[in-house]
C-alpha positions in Angstrom: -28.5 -2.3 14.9 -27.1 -5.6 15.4 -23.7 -7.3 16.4 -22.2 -8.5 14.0 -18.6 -10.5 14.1 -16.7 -10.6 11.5 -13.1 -13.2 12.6 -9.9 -12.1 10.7 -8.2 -14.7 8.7 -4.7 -12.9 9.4 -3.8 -15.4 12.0 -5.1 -18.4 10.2 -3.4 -21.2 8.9 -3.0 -20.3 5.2 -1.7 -23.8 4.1 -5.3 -25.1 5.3 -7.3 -22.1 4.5 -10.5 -24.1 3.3 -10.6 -25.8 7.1 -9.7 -22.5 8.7 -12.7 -20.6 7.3 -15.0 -23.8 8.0 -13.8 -23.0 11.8 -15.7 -19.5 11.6 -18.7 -20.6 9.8 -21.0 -19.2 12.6 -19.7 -15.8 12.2 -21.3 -13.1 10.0 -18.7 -12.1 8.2 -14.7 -13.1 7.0 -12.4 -10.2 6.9 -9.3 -10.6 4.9 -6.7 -8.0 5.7 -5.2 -7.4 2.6 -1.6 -5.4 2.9 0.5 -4.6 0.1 4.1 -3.8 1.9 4.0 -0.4 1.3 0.7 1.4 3.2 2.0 -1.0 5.4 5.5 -3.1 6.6 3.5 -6.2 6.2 2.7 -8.3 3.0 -0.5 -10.4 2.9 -2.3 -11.5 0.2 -3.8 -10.0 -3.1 -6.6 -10.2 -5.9 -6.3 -13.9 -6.2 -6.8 -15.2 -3.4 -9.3 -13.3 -2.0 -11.4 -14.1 -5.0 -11.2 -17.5 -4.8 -12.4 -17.1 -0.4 -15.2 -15.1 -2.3 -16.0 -18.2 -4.6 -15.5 -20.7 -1.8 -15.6 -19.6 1.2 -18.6 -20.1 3.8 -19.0 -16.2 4.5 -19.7 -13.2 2.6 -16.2 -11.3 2.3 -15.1 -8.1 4.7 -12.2 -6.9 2.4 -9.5 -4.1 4.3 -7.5 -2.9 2.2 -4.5 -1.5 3.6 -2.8 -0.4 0.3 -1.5 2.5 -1.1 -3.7 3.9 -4.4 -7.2 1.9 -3.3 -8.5 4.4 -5.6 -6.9 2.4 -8.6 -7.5 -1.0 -6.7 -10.3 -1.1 -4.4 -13.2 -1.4 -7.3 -11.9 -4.5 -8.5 -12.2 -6.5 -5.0 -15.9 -4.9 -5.2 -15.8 -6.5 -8.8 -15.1 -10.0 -8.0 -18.1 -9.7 -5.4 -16.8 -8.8 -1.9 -19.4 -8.1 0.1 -18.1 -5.4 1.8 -14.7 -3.2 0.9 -12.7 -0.8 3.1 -10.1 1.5 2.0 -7.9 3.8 4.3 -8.2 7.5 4.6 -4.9 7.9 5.0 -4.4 6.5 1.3 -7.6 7.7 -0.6 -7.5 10.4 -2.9 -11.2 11.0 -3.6 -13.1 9.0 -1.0 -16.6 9.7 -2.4 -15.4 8.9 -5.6 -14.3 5.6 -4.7 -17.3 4.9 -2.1 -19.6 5.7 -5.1 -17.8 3.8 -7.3 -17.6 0.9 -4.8 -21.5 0.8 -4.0 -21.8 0.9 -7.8 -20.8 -2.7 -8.3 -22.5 -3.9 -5.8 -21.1 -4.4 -2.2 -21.1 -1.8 1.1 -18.5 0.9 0.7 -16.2 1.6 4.1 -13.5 4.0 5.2 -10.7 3.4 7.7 -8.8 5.5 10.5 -5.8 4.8 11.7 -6.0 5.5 15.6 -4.7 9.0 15.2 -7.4 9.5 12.7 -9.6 11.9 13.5 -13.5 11.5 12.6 -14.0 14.9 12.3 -13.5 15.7 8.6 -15.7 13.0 7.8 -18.5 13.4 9.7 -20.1 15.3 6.4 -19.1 12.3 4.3 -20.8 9.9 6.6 -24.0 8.9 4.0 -21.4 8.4 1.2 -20.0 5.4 3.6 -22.1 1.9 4.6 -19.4 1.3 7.6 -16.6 3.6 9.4 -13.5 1.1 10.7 -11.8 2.7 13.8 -8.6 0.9 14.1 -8.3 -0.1 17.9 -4.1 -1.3 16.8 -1.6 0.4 14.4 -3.1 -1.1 11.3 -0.2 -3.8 10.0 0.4 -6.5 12.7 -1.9 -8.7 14.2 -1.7 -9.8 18.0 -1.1 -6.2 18.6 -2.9 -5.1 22.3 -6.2 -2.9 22.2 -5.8 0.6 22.2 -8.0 2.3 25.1 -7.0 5.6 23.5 -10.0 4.7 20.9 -13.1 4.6 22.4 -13.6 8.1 23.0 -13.4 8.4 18.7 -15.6 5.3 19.0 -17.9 7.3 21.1 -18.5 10.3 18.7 -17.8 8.5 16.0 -21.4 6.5 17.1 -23.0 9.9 18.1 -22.6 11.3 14.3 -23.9 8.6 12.9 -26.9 8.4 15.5 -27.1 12.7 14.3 -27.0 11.5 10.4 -30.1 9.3 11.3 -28.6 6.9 8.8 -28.0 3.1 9.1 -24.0 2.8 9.1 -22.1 0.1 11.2 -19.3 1.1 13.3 -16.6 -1.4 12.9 -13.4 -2.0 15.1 -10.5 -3.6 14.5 -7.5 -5.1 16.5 -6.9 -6.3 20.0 -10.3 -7.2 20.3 -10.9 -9.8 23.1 -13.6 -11.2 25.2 -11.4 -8.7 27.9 -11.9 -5.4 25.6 -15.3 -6.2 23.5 -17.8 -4.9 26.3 -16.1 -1.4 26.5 -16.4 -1.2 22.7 -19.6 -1.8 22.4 -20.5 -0.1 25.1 -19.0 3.1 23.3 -20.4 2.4 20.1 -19.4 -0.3 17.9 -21.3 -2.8 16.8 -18.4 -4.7 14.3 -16.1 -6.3 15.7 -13.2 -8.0 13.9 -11.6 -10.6 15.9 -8.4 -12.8 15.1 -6.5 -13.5 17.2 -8.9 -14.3 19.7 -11.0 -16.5 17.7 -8.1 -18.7 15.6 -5.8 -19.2 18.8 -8.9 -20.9 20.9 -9.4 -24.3 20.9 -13.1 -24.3 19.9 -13.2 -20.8 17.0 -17.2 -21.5 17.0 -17.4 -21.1 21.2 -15.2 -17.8 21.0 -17.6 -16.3 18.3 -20.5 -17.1 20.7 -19.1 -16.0 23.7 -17.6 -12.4 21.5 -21.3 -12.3 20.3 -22.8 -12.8 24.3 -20.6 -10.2 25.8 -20.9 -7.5 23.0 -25.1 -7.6 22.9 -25.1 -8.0 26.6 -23.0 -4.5 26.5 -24.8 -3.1 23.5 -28.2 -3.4 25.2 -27.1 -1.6 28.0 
């Protein structure tokens, strides 16, 4: 299973967003955090705009939704032809439901933990899922510092899915750094959304590339 990067546009400069997203053409994926002020303190953006990264954007779309009801609002990001959309477990009322529905229209189906999360209960629901997001931060904020605390859950979160024998990406998300990426991957991941990182560095193309480097180097091993 490959690496795959996937730069968060959190951090971006939303009043150039066209030239931001050029920056991380050489990435996989976007993600766009989407936060409605209520799941969580921050407010971000919504339907709109993420549909018009879909139309114009360089990348195929990693939607998070951190939202309350994503069983109401998640299809519709899947709709308007994301190509990937997580919703929280903490928020979800009928998770297979929604993953079912999700695949339905058309793009990979993903569920979130928080970092206090525990991967147990869903262990049984892993083949419903295309991706499992651990959150490596308090989902919210971004700049937020890596939680070590994490890696063990991405450890056996990695060993259920090896057990399923299914193809499912493990994806992490905050505080990840060319400092914390090699421990990730070492435990497991093999997603890795990156924002800070990527928009503060002078060259956002390099940073991918040298995220990428450290991550297979790690994952090989």
């Amino acid at each position: 299973m490959g690496i795959i990067i996937s730069p968060s546009i959190l951090t971006a400069d939303f009043s150039d967003l066209r030239s931001e997203l050029d920056r991380i053409a050489s990435a996989d994926f976007v993600h766009v955090d989407v936060m409605d002020g209520h799941f969580v303190p921050n407010l971000t953006i919504g339907p709109m705009v993420v549909e018009s990264i879909v139309r114009k954007g360089p990348l195929p779309v990693d939607a998070h939704l951190m939202i309350e009801d994503p069983d109401r609002w998640a299809p519709q990001y899947a709709d308007m032809g994301c190509a990937s959309v997580t919703f929280h477990a903490e928020a979800v009322t009928a998770p297979v439901k929604l993953a079912r529905e999700i695949r339905s229209l058309g793009a990979r189906a993903a569920i979130a933990l928080s970092p206090a999360t525990d991967i147990a209960p869903y262990v049984d629901l892993l083949p419903e899922f295309d991706m499992v997001l651990l959150m490596t931060v308090e989902p919210g904020l971004g700049g937020q510092k890596f939680l070590e605390v994490v890696l063990p859950k991405i450890r056996r979160t990695r060993e259920a899915v090896k057990a399923s024998g299914l193809d499912i990406h493990v994806q992490i998300d905050g505080g990840v750094t060319i400092e914390t990426i090699e421990r990730a991957s070492e435990a497991g991941a093999n997603v890795f959304v990156a924002g800070s990182a990527v928009y503060n560095a002078e060259n956002a193309a390099a940073e991918i590339a040298t995220l990428r480097g450290l991550a297979e180097k790690s994952h090989a091993h």
